[in-house]
MARKOLSE-863387 format. One line per field, with one value per residue: residue number from 1; x, y, z of N, C-alpha, C in turn. Coordinates in Angstrom, 1 decimal. Example, Ala and Ser with C-alpha at 12.3 -4.5 7.8 and 13.67 -1.06 7.14 Angstrom:
# residues 2
resi <- [1 | 2]
n.x <- [13.2 | 12.8]
n.y <- [-5.7 | -2.2]
n.z <- [7.8 | 7.1]
ca.x <- [12.3 | 13.7]
ca.y <- [-4.5 | -1.1]
ca.z <- [7.8 | 7.1]
c.x <- [13.2 | 12.9]
c.y <- [-3.3 | 0.0]
c.z <- [7.8 | 7.9]
# end
This chain:
# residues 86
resi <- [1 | 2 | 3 | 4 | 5 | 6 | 7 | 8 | 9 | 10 | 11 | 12 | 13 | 14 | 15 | 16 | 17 | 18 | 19 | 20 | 21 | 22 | 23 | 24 | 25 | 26 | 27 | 28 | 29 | 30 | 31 | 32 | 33 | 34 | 35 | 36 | 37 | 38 | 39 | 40 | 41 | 42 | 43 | 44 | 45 | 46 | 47 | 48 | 49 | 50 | 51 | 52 | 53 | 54 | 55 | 56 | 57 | 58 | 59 | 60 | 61 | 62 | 63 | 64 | 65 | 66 | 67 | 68 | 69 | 70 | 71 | 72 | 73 | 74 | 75 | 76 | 77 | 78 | 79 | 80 | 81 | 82 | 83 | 84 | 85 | 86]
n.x <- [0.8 | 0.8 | 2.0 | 0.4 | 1.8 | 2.0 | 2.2 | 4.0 | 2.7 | 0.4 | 1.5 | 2.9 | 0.4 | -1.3 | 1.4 | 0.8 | -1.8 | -1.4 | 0.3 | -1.3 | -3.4 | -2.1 | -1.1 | -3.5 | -4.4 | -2.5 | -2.5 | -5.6 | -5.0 | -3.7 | -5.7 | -8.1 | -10.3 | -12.7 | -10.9 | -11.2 | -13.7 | -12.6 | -10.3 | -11.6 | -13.0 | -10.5 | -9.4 | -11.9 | -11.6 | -9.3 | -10.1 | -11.6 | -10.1 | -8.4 | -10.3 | -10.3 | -8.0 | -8.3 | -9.9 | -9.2 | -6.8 | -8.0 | -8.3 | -9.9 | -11.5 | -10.1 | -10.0 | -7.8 | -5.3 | -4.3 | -5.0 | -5.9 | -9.0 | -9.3 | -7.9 | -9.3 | -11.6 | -10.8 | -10.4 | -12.5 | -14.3 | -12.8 | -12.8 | -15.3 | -16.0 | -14.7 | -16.1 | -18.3 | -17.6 | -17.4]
n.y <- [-1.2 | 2.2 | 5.1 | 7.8 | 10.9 | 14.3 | 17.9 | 20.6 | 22.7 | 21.6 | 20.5 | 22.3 | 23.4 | 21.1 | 21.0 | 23.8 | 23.3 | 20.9 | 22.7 | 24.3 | 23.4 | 22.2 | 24.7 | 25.7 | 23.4 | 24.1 | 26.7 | 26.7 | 24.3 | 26.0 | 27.8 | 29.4 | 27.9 | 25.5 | 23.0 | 21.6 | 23.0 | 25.8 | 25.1 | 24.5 | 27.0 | 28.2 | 27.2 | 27.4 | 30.2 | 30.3 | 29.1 | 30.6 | 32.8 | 31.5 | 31.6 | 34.4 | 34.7 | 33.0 | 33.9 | 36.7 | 36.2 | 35.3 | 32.5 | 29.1 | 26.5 | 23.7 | 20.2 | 19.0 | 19.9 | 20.9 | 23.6 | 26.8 | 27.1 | 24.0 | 23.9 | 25.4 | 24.5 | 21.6 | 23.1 | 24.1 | 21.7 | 20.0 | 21.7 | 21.7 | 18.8 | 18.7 | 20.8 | 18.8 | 17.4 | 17.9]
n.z <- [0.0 | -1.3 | 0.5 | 2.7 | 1.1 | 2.6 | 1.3 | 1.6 | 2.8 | 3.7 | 5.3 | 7.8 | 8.0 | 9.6 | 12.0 | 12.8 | 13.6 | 15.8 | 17.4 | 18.6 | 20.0 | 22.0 | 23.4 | 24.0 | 25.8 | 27.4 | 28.5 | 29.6 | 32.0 | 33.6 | 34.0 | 36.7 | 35.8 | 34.8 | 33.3 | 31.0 | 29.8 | 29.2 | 27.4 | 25.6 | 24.9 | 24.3 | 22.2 | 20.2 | 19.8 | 18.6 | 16.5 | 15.1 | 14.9 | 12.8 | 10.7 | 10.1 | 9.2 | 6.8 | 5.4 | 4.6 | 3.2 | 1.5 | 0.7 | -0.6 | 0.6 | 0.2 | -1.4 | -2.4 | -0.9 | 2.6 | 4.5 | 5.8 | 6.1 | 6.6 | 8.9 | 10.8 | 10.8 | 12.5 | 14.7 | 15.3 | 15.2 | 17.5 | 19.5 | 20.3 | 20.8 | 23.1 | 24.5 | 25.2 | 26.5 | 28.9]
ca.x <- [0.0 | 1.9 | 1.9 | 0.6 | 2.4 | 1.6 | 2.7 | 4.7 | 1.6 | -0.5 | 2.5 | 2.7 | -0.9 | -1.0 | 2.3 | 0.1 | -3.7 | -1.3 | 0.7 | -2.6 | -4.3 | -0.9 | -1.0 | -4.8 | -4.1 | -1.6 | -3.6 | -6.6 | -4.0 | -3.4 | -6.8 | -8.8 | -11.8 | -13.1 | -9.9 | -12.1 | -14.1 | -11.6 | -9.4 | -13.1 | -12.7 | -9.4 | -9.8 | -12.8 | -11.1 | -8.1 | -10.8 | -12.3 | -8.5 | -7.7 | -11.3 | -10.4 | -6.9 | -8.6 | -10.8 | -8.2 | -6.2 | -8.6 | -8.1 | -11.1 | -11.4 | -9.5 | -10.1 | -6.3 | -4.5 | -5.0 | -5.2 | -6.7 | -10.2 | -9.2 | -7.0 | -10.5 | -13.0 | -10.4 | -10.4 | -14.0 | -14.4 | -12.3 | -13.4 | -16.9 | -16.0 | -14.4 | -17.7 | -19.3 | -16.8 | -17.3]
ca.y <- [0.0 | 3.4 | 5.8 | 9.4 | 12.2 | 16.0 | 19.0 | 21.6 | 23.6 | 20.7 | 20.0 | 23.3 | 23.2 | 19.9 | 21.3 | 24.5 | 22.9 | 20.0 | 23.7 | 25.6 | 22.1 | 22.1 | 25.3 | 25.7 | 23.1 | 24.5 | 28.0 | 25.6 | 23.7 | 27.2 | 29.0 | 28.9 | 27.7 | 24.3 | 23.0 | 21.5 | 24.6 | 27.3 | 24.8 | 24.4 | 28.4 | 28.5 | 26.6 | 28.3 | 31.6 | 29.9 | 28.6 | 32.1 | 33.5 | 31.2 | 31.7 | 35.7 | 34.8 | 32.3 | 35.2 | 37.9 | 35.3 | 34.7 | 30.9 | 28.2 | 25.1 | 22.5 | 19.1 | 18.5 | 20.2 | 21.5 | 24.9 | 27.5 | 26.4 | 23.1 | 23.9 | 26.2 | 23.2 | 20.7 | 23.5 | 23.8 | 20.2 | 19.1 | 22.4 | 21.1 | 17.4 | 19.3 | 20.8 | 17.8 | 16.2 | 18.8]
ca.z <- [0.0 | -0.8 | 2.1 | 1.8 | 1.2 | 2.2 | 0.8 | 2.8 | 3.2 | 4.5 | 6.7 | 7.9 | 8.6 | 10.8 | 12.7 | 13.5 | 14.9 | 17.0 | 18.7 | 18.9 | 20.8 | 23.1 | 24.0 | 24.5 | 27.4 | 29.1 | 28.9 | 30.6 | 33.0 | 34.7 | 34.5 | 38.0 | 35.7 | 34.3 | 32.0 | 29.6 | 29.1 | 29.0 | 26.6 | 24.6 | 24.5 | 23.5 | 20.5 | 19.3 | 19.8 | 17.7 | 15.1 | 14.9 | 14.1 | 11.2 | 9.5 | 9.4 | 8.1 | 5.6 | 4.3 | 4.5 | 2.1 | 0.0 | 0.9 | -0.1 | 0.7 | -1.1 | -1.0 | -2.4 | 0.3 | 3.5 | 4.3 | 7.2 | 6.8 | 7.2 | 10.2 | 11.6 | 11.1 | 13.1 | 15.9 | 15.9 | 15.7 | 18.8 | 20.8 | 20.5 | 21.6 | 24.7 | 25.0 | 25.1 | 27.4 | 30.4]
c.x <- [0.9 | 1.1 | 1.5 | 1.2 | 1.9 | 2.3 | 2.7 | 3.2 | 0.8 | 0.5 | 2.3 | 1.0 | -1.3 | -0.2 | 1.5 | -1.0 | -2.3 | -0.5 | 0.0 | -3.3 | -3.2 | -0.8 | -2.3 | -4.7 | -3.5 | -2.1 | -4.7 | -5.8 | -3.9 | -4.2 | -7.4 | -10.5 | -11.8 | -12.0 | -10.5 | -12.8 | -13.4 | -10.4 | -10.3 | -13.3 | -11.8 | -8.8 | -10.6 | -12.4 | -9.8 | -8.6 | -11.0 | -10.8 | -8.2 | -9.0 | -10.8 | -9.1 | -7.1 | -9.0 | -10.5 | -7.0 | -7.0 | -8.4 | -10.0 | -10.6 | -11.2 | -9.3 | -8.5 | -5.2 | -5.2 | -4.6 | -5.7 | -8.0 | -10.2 | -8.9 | -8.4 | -11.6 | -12.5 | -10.6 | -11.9 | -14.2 | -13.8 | -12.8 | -14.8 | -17.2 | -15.4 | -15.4 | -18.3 | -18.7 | -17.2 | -19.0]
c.y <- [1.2 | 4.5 | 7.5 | 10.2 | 13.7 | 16.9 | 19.6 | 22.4 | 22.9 | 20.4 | 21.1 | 23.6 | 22.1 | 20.4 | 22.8 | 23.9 | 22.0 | 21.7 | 24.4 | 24.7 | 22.5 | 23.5 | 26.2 | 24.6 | 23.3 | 25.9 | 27.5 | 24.8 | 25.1 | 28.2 | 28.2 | 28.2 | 25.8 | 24.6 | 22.7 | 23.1 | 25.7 | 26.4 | 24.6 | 25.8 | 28.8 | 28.3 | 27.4 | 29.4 | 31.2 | 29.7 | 29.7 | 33.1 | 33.1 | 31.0 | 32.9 | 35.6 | 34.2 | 33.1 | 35.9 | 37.2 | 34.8 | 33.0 | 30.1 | 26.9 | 24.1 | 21.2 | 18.1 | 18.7 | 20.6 | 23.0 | 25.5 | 27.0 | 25.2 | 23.1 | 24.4 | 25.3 | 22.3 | 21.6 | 23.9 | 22.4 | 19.6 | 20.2 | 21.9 | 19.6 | 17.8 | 19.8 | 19.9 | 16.9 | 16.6 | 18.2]
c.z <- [0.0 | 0.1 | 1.3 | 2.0 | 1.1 | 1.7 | 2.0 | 3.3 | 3.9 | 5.8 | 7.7 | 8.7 | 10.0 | 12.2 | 13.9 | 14.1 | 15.8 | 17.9 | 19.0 | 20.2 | 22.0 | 24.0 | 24.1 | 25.8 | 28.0 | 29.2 | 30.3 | 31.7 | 34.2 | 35.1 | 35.9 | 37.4 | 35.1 | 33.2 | 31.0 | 28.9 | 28.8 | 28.2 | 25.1 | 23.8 | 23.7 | 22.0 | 19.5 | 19.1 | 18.6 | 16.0 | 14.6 | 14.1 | 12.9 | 10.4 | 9.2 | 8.6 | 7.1 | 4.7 | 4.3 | 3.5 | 0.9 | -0.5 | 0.5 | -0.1 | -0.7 | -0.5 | -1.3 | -1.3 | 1.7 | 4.0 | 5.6 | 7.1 | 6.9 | 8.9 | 11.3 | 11.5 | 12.1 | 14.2 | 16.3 | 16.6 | 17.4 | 20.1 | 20.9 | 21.5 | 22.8 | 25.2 | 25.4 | 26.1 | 28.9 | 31.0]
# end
C-alpha cells in the first residue's frame, strides 16, 4: 500500500492545529476555571483566528490540500467534543 504524502503547506498546517491544541491546554492547566471549558474556548477563539486569516487570504477550501479552513474546522471540531466532554 503506498503511504501518503503531504505538501509543505498541509505539513505546515498539521504542525500549527497540534501547537494551537498544546498550548490551548496549558492555557486551561493554569486557569482557576473548568480546564475542559476554557481549553473548549481556546480553541474556538483559535478557530475564529484562522477563519479571518482564511478570508483575508482569500483561501477556499480545497479538497487536495490542507489549508486555514481546514486547520479552523479541526479547531471547531475538537473544541466542540471538549464541549461535550465537560
Amino acid at each position: 500500500m503506498k503511504s501518503i504524502e503531504l505538501d509543505d503547506i498541509s505539513k505546515a498546517t498539521v504542525g500549527r492545529f497540534v501547537w494551537k491544541c498544546y498550548i490551548a491546554l496549558a492555557i486551561a492547566l493554569f486557569a482557576r476555571s473548568n480546564t475542559l471549558e476554557t481549553a473548549s474556548k481556546c480553541l474556538l477563539l483559535y478557530a475564529a483566528l484562522m477563519m479571518m486569516v482564511a478570508s483575508f487570504k482569500r483561501q477556499r477550501y480545497y479538497a487536495g490540500s490542507f489549508n486555514h479552513w481546514s486547520e479552523a474546522l479541526w479547531l471547531a471540531f475538537v473544541a466542540a467534543g471538549l464541549h461535550l466532554l465537560q
